[in-house]
C-alpha positions, 0 to 999 in steps of 0.5 A, spaced: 500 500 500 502 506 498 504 510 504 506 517 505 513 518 509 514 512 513 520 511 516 523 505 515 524 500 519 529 495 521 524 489 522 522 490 515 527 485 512 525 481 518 517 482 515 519 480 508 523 474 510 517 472 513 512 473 509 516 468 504 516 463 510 510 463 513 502 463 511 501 468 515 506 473 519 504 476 526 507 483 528 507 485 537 508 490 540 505 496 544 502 501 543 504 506 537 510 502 536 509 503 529 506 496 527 500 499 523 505 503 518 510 497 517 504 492 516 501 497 512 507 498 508 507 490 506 500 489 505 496 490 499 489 491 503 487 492 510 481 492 515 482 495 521 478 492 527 479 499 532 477 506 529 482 512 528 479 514 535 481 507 538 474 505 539 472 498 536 469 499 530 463 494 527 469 490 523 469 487 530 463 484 529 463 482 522 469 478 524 465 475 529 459 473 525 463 473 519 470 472 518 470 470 512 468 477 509 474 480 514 479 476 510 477 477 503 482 481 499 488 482 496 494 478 499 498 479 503 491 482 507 493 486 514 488 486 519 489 490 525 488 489 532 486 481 530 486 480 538 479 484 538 476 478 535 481 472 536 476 467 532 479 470 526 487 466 527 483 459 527 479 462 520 487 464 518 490 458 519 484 454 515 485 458 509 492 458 510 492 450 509 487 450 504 490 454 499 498 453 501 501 460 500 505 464 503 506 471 506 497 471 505 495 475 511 499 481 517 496 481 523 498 486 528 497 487 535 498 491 541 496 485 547 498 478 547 490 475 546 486 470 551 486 463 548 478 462 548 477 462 542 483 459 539 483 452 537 490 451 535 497 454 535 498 456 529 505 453 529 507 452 521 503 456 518 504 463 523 511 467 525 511 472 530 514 478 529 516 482 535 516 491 533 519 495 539 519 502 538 524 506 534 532 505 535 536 511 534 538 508 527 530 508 525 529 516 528 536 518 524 540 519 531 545 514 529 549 515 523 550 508 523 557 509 521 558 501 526 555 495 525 552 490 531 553 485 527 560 486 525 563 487 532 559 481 533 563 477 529 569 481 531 571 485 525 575 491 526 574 498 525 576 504 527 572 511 525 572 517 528 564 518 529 564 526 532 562 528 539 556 528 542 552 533 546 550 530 553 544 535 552 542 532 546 542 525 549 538 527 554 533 530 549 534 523 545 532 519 552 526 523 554 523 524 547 524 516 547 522 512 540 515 512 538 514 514 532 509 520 533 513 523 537 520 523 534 519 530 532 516 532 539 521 537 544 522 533 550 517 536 554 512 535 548 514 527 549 513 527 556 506 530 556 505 525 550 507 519 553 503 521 560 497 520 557 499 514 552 500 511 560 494 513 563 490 511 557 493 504 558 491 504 565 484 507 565 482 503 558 487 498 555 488 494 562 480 492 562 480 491 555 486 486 556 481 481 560 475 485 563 478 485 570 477 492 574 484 493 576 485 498 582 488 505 578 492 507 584 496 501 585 497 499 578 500 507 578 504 506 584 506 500 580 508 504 575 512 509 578 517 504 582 518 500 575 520 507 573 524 508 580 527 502 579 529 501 571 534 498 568 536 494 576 534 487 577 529 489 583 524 483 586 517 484 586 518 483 594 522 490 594 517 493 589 511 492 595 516 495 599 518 501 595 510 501 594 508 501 602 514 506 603 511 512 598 504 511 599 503 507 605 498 503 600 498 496 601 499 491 595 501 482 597 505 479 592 499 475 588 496 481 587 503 485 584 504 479 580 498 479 577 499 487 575 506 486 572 504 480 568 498 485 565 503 490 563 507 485 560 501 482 556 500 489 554 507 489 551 508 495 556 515 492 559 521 489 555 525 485 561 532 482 560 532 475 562 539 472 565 544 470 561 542 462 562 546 457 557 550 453 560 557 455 560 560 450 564 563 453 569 562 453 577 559 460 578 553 460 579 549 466 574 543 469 579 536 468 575 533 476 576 530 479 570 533 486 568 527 491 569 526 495 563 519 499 560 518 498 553 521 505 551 525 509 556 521 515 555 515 512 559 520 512 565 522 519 564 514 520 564 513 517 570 518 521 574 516 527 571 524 528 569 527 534 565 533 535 561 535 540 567 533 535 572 537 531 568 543 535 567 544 535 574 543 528 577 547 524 572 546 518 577 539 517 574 540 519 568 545 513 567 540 508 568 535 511 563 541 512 558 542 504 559 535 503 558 535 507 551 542 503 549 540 496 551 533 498 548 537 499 541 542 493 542 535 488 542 532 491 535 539 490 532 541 484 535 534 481 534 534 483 526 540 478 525 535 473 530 541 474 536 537 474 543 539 478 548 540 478 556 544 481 563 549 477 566 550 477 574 553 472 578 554 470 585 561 473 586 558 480 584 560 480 577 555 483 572 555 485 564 549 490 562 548 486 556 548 480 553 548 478 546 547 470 544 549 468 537 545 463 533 552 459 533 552 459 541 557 465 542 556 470 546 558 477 547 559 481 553 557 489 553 558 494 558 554 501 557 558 507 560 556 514 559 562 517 559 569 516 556 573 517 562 569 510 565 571 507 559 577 503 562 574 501 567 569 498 564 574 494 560 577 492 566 571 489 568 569 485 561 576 482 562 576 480 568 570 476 567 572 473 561 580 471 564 575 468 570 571 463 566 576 462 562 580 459 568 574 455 570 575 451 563 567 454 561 565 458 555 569 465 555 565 471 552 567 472 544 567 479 544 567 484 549 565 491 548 563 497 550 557 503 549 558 509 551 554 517 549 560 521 549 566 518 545 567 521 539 570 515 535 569 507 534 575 503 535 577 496 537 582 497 543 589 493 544 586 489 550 581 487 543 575 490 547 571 495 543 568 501 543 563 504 540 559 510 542 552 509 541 550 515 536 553 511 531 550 505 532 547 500 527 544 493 527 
């Protein structure tokens, strides 16, 4: 379909790989991620289940009672939203076996459904596709002089890549990656992104299952995620946290089950720990790393400015790695490598983690400043040295993201270094 001024995105080869692949393709993700533009970019026609004011239009009822009349049209057919009516995936998959084409339907959805309704899983004959929000590559705020994928598989490189402005990482962390405010100030944004939270509280939660959910709580959640971002924080310190701001009281069963709706609503995009065996003696600790889908949510919930910012580069340091580590996974995932956190019990950690489809892993620390470069490196060196002599499997590269270096370059030590503005997958 003709599209007017859609950016492109790095999943798009992704989509077009799968649409050779697989009968139908399934793109997630949270709200406003772009999903709708990249479904609308590669489909020729469309049916959109939610209205351009995010009503529920009447499709949804046509697709109930007839779904066959939703599916007509020319292939690949988008239809967004498909979890409003959950009935459509069995209707897919049948005509998906029936006619034995690939690349014939585009759903995309901001929720992981309920089952009820749903006969079959889909395997064979769905791929799933996740979308984040846009790197700093997509936004145009990384030159993309380096790629990921390079330094994964250990090529050199050396580039001067310019300096960086600490206000205008700033601006890139609280401004965030949803497409509809990429041309927004800072304050713009966080006013933008207030209300795309509140909008969730107040109307997707319940339409996720139709559960009452207390709004005071589930805000008081939210707020000390944002308090807690990019830490490996227990849902035990998470009601302590809550109690001892609000003095609101939540048990444990209750916090569980708001985090899982979050996570449904794709509202969270946790690092799961480094878990592949590599057969060493220390014992890697199982503690997801807390992340929001964009750090711009954080930012809201905290009601940050650039000033404040500016002058409390402790908690910027946070945010900046949850926009680093958001962009190390839309790269990674883009040459199918998954991501991770590494802690262990002898208190070593590595920010990130980058597992190859060979079994290799690659190690990143991520540092606002370049004078922090060299003892960042001595860390990643230190735990490569230390597994290597309990005959496990060493890290293949060991690299470092920073914000203010003016250049890329593979030190003697072999780790890199690479500022994050001129990063690509």
């Amino acid at each position: 379909m003709e599209i007017n001024n859609y950016k492109k995105r790095i999943m798009d080869d992704k989509i077009n790989e799968y649409l050779k692949l697989f009968g139908a393709i399934c793109i997630e993700g949270p709200k406003y991620c772009g999903k709708t533009w990249a479904g609308r970019y590669h489909a020729n026609s469309e049916t959109l289940l939610h209205s351009t004011t995010g009503e529920s239009s009447n499709q949804v009822e046509l697709a109930k009672i007839s779904p066959k009349i939703i599916l007509e049209g020319e292939k690949p057919k988008l239809i967004d939203e498909w979890q409003e009516a959950t009935n459509l995936w069995d209707e897919i998959r049948t005509d998906v076996d029936k006619s034995g084409l690939k690349g014939q339907y585009i759903l995309t959805g901001s929720s992981t459904p309920n089952r009820k309704g749903i006969s079959h899983s889909g395997a064979g004959r769905f791929g799933k596709i996740h979308l984040r929000t846009m790197s700093l590559y997509e936004s145009g705020d990384s030159s993309g002089l380096v790629s990921l994928k390079d330094i994964c598989e250990g090529k050199d490189i050396s580039v001067l890549t310019g300096d960086v402005d600490l206000r205008k990482l700033i601006y890139l962390v609280i401004r965030g990656g949803f497409p509809g405010y990429i041309n927004y100030t800072s304050e713009e944004a966080k006013k933008a992104v207030k209300e795309y939270i509140d909008l969730i509280i107040d109307d997707d939660l319940y339409r996720l299952d139709g559960v009452n959910r207390d709004k005071h709580k589930v805000k008081l959640l939210l707020k000390s995620l944002a308090r807690n971002e990019s830490t490996t924080v227990t849902n035990k310190t998470l009601i302590n946290d809550i109690k001892e701001t609000d003095n609101a009281d939540i048990d444990k069963d209750t916090l569980a089950s708001y985090i899982n709706a979050l996570d449904k609503l794709f509202l969270l995009d946790n690092d799961e720990p480094f878990s592949t065996n590599i057969r060493s003696s220390i014992r890697v600790k199982q503690n997801e790393k807390r992340h929001f889908a964009d750090p711009s949510i954080a930012c809201a919930l905290l009601n940050v400015t650039e000033e404040k910012l500016l002058n409390d580069l402790e908690t910027f340091g946070f945010l900046f790695e949850a926009m680093v580590e958001r962009d190390l996974k839309i790269y990674a995932n883009s040459f199918d490598a998954k991501s991770f956190h590494y802690q262990d019990y002898q208190n070593r950690e590595v920010d990130h983690v980058i597992e190859l489809e060979n079994g290799n892993w690659c190690c990143f620390e991520i540092k606002l400043g370049a004078n922090e470069i060299e003892n960042a490196a001595k860390n990643l060196i230190q735990l490569k040295n230390s597994i290597k002599e309990e005959k496990g499997k060493e890290p293949a590269v060991l690299c470092v993201i920073c914000g203010l270096s003016n250049a890329a370059y593979k030190r003697p030590d072999g780790v890199y270094v690479v500022p994050i503005t001129a990063l690509k997958n």
